[in-house]
Backbone as CSV, one residue per row, in Angstrom:
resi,resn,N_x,N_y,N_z,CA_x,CA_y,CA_z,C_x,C_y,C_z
1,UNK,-19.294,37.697,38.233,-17.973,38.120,37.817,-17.512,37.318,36.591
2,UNK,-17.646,35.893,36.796,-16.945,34.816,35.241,-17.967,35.721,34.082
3,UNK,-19.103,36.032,34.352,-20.063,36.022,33.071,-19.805,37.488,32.428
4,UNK,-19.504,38.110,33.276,-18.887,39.708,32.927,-17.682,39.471,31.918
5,UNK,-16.364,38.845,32.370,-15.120,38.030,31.576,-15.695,37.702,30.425
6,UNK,-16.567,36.401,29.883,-16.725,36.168,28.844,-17.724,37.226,27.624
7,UNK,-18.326,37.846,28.564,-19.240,38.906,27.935,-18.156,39.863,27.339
8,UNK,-16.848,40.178,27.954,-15.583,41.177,27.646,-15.191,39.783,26.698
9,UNK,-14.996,38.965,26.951,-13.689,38.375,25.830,-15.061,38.215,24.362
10,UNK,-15.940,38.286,24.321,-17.018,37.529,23.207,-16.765,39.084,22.136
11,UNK,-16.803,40.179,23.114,-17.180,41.598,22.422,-15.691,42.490,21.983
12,UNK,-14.780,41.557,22.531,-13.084,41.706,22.098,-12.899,40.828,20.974
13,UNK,-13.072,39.900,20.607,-13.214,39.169,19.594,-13.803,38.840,18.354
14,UNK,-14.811,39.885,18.394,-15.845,40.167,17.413,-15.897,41.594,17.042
15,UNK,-14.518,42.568,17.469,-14.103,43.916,17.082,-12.640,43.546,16.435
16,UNK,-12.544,42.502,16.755,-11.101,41.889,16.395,-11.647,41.190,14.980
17,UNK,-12.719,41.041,14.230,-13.057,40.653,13.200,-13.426,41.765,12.454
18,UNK,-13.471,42.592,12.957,-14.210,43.153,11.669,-13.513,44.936,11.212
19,UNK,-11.946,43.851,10.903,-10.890,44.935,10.060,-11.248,45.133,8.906
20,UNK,-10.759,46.156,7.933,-10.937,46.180,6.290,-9.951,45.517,5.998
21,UNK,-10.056,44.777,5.047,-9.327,43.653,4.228,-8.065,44.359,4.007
22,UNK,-6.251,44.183,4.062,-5.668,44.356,3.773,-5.016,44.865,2.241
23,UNK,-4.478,45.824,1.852,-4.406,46.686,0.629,-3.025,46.953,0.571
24,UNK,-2.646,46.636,-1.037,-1.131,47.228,-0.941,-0.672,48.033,-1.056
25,UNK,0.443,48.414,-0.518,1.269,49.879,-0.565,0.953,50.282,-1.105
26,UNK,0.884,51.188,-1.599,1.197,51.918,-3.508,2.611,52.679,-3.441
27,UNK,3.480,52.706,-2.068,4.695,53.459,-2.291,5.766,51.869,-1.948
28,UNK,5.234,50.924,-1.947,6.419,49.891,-2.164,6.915,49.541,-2.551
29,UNK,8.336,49.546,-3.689,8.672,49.173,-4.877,9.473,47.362,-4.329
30,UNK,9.563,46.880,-5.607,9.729,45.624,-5.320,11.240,45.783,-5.482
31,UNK,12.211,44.842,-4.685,13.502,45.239,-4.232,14.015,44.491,-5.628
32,UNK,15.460,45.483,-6.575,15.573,45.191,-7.863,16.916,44.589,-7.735
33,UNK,16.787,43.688,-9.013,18.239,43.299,-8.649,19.474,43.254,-8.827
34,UNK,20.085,43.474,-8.279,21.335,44.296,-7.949,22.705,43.431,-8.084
35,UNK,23.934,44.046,-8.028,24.892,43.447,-7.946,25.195,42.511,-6.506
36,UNK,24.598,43.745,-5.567,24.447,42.906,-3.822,23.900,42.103,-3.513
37,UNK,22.771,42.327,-4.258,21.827,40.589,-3.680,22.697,39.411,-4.847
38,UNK,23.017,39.407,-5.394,23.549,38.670,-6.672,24.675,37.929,-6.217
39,UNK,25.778,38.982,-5.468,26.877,38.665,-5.000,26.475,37.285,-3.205
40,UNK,25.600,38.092,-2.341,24.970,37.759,-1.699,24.770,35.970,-1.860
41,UNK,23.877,35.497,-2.994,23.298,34.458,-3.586,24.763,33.414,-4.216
42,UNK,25.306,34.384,-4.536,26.521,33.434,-5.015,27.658,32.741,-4.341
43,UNK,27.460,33.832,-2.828,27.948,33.167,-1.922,27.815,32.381,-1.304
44,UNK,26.141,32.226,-1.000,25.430,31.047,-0.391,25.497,29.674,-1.503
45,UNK,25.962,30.258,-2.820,25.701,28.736,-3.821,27.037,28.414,-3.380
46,UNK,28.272,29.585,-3.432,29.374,28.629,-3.538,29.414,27.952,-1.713
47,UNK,28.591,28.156,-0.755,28.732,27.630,0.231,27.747,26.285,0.290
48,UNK,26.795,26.484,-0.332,26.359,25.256,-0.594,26.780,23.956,-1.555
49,UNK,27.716,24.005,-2.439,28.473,23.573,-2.949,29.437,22.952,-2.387
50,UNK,30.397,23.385,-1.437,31.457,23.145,-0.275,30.860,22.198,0.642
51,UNK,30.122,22.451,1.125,29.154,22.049,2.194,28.415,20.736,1.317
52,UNK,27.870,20.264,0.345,27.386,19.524,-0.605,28.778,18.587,-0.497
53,UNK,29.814,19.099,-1.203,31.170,18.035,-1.090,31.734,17.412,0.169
54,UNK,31.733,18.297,1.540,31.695,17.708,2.498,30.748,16.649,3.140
55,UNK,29.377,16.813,3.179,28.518,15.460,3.186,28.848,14.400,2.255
56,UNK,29.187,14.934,0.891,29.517,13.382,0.219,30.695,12.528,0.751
57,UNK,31.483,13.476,1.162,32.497,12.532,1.215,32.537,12.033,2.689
58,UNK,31.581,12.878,3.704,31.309,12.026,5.027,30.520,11.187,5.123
59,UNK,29.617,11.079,3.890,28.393,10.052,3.664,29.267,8.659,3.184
60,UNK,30.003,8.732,2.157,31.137,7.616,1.873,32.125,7.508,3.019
61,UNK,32.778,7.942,3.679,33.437,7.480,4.475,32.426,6.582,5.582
62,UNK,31.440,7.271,5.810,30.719,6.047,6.336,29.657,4.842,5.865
63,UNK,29.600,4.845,4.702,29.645,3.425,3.939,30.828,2.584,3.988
64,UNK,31.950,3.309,3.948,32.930,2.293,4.490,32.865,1.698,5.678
65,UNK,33.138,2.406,6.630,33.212,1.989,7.692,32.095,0.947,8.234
66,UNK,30.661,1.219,7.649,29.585,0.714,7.593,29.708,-0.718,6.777
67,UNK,30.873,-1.079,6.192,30.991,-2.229,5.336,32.247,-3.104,5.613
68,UNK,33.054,-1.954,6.614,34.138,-2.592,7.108,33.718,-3.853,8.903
69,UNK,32.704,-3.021,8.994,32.962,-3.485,10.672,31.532,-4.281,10.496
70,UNK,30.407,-4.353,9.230,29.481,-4.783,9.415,29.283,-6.304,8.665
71,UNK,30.204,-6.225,7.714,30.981,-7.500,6.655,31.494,-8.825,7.730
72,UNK,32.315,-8.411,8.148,32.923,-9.647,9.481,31.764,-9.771,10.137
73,UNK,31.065,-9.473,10.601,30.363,-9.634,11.819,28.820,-10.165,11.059
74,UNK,29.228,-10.703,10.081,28.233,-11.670,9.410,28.935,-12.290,9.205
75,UNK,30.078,-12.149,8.126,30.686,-13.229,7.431,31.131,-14.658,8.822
76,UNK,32.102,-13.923,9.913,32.489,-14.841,10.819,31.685,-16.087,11.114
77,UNK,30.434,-15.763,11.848,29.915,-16.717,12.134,29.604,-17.893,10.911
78,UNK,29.281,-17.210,9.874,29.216,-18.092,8.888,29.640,-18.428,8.644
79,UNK,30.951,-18.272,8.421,32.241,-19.295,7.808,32.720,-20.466,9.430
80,UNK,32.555,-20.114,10.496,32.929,-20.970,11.447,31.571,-22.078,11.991
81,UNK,30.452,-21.367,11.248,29.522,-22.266,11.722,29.658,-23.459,10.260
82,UNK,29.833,-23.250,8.958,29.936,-23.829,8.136,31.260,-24.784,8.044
83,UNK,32.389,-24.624,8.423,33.905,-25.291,8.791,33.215,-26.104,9.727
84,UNK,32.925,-25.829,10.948,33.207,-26.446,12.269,32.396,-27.876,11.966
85,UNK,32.018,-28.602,11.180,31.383,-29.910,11.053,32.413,-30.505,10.112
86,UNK,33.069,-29.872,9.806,34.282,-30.549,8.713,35.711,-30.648,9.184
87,UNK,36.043,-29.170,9.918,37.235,-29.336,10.409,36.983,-29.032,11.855
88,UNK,37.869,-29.710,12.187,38.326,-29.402,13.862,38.447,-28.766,14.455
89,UNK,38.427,-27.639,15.269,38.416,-26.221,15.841,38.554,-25.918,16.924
90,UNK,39.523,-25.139,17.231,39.778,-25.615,18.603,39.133,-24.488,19.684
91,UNK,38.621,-24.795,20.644,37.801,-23.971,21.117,38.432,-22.678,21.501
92,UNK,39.163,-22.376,21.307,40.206,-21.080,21.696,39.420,-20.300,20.487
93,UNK,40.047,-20.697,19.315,39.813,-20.010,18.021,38.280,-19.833,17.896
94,UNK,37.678,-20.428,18.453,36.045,-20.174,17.968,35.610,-19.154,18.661
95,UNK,36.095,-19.132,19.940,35.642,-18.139,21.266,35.955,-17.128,20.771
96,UNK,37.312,-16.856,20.226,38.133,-15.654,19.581,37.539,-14.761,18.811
97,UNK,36.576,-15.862,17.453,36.519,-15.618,16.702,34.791,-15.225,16.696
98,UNK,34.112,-15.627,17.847,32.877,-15.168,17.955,33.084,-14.175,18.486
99,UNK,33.843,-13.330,19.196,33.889,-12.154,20.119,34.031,-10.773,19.151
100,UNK,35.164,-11.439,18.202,35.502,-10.259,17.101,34.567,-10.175,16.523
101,UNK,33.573,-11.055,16.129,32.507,-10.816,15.508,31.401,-10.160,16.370
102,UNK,31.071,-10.796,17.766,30.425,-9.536,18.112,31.076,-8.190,18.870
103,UNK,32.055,-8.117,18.788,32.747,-6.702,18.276,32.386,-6.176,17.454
104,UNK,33.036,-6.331,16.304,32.459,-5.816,14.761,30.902,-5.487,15.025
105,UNK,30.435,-6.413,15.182,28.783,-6.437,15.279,28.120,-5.149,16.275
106,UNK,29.049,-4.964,17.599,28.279,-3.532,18.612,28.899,-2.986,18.332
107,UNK,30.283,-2.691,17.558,30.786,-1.018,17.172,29.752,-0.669,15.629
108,UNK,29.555,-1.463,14.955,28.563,-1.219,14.106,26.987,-0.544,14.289
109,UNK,26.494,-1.415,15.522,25.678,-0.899,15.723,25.185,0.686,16.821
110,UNK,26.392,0.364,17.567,26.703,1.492,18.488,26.969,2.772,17.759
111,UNK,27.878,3.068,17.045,27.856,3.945,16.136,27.035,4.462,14.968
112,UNK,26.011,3.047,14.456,24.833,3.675,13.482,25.656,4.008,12.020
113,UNK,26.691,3.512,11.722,27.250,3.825,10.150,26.408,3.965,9.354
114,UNK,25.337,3.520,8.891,24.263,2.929,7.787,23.755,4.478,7.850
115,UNK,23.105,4.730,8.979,22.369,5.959,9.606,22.765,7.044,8.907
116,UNK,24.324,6.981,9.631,24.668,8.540,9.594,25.177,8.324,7.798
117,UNK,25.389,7.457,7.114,25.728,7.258,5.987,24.322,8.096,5.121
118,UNK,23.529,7.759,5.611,21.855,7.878,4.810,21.936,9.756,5.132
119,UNK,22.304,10.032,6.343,21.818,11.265,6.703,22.880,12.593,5.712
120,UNK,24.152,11.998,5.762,25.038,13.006,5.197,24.745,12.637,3.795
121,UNK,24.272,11.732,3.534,24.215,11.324,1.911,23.000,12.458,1.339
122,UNK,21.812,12.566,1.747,20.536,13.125,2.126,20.669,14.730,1.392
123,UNK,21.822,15.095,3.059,21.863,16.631,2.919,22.885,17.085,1.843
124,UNK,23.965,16.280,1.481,24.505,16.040,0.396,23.699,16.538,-0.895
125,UNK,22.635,16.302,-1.222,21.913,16.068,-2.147,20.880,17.367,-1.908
126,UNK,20.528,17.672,-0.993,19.854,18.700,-0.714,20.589,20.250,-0.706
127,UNK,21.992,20.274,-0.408,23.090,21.494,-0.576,23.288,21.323,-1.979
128,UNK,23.088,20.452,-3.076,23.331,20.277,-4.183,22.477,21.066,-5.249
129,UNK,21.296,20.664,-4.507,19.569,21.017,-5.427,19.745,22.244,-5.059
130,UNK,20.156,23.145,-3.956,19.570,24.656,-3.671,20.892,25.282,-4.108
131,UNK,22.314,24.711,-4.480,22.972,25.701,-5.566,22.882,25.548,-6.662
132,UNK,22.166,24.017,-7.295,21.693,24.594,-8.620,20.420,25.425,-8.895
133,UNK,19.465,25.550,-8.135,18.363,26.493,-8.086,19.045,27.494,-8.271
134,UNK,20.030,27.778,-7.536,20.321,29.474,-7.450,20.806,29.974,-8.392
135,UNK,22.023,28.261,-9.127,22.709,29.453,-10.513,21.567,29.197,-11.406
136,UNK,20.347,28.127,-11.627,19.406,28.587,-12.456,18.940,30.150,-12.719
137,UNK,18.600,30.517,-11.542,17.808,31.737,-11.357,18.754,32.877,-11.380
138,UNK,20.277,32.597,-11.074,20.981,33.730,-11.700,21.333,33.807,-13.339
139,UNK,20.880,32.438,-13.390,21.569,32.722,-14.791,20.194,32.862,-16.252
140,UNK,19.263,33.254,-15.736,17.923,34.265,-16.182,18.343,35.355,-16.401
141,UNK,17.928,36.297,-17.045,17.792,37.681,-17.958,17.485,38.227,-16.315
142,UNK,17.784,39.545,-16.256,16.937,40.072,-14.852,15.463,40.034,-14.924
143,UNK,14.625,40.559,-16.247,14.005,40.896,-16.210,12.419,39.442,-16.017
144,UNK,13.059,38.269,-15.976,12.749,36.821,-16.289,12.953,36.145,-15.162
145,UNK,13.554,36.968,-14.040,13.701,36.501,-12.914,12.521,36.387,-12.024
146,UNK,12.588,35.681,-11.158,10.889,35.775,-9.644,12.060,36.902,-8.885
147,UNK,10.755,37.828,-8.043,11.384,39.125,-7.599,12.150,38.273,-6.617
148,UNK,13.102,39.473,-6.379,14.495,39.525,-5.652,14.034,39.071,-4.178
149,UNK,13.476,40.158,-3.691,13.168,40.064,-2.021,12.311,38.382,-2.046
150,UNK,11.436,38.772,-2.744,10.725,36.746,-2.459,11.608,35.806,-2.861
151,UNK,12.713,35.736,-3.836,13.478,34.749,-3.870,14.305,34.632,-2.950
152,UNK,15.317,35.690,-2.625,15.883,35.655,-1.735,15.576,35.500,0.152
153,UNK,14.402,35.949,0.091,13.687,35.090,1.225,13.781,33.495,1.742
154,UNK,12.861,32.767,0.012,12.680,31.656,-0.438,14.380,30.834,0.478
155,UNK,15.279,31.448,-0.285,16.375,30.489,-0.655,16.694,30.731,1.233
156,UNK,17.041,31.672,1.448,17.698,32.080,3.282,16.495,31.290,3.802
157,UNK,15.522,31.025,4.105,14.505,29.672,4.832,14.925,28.287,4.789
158,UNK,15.417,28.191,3.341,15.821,26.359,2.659,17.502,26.682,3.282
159,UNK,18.562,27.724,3.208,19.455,27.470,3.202,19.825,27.443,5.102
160,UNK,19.171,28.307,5.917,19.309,28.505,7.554,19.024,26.991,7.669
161,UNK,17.219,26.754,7.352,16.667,25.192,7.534,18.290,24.157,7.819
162,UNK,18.402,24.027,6.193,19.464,23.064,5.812,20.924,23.002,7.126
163,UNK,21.382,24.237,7.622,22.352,24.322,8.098,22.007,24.128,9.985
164,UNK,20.776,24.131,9.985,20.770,23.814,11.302,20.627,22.412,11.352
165,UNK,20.047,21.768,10.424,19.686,20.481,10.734,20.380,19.178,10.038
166,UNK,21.348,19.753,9.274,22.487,19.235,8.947,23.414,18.653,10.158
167,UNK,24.192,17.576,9.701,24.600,16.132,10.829,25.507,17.526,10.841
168,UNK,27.003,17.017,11.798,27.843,17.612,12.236,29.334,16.862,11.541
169,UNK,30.140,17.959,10.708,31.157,17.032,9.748,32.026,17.210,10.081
């Protein structure tokens, strides 16, 4: 019975090879371009554009924050480990002042500022590059253009990609 199975899968697989090579249409015209796909493209630039300004400015807001809570929580210890052989300190203030620092120090790291700074900065830059691609290529002669349907393919792959895997703003 097994040897019957592979004798069927060997003679399914070797009818499964031997198609004629694929040939093109001759009634397919290549999709031309139009005011719709045009309009289409310009919407996705001006949304990539929007979307481009929103990462920048969530990518900077968290360089701040990334410089606010990560600054103390170096500086502290250093300045109290450097004082405390010179001046007097009273153990209240040191305790105080090590805690805020590792404060500063686990909301910094708990949250990942640096991270999410790098990540919105990233896609920032990437919503940037695919609306200037687009007004490049709109702003070609039609006839100087890469066809419609493959560009517009091209760009809806990079632009879905981009929007799924883009942080959350």
């Amino acid at each position: 019975m097994t040897t019957e199975i592979i004798v069927e899968r060997k003679s399914h697989s070797q009818s499964s090879q031997t198609t004629e090579p694929s040939t093109d249409d001759p009634n397919r015209r290549e999709l031309p371009w139009e005011k719709r796909e045009e309009n289409l493209l310009i919407s996705w630039c001006d949304d990539c554009k929007a979307r481009s300004k929103a990462h920048d400015v969530k990518g900077k807001r968290h360089k701040l924050q990334y410089a606010v809570f990560g600054v103390p929580s170096v500086l502290i210890p250093i300045m109290l480990g450097g004082v405390a052989s010179v001046v007097p300190c009273q153990s209240i203030i040191y305790s105080v002042s090590m805690m805020l620092s590792g404060l500063f120090s686990g909301v910094s790291m708990f949250f990942n500022f640096g991270k999410k700074q790098q990540h919105h900065l990233n896609f920032s830059s990437q919503y940037f590059e695919l609306s200037n691609d687009i007004e490049c290529e709109l702003s070609k002669p039609k006839r100087h253009r890469t066809a419609c349907d493959v560009y517009m393919e091209g760009v809806k792959i990079k632009y879905n990609n981009m929007c799924r895997q883009a942080p959350d703003l």
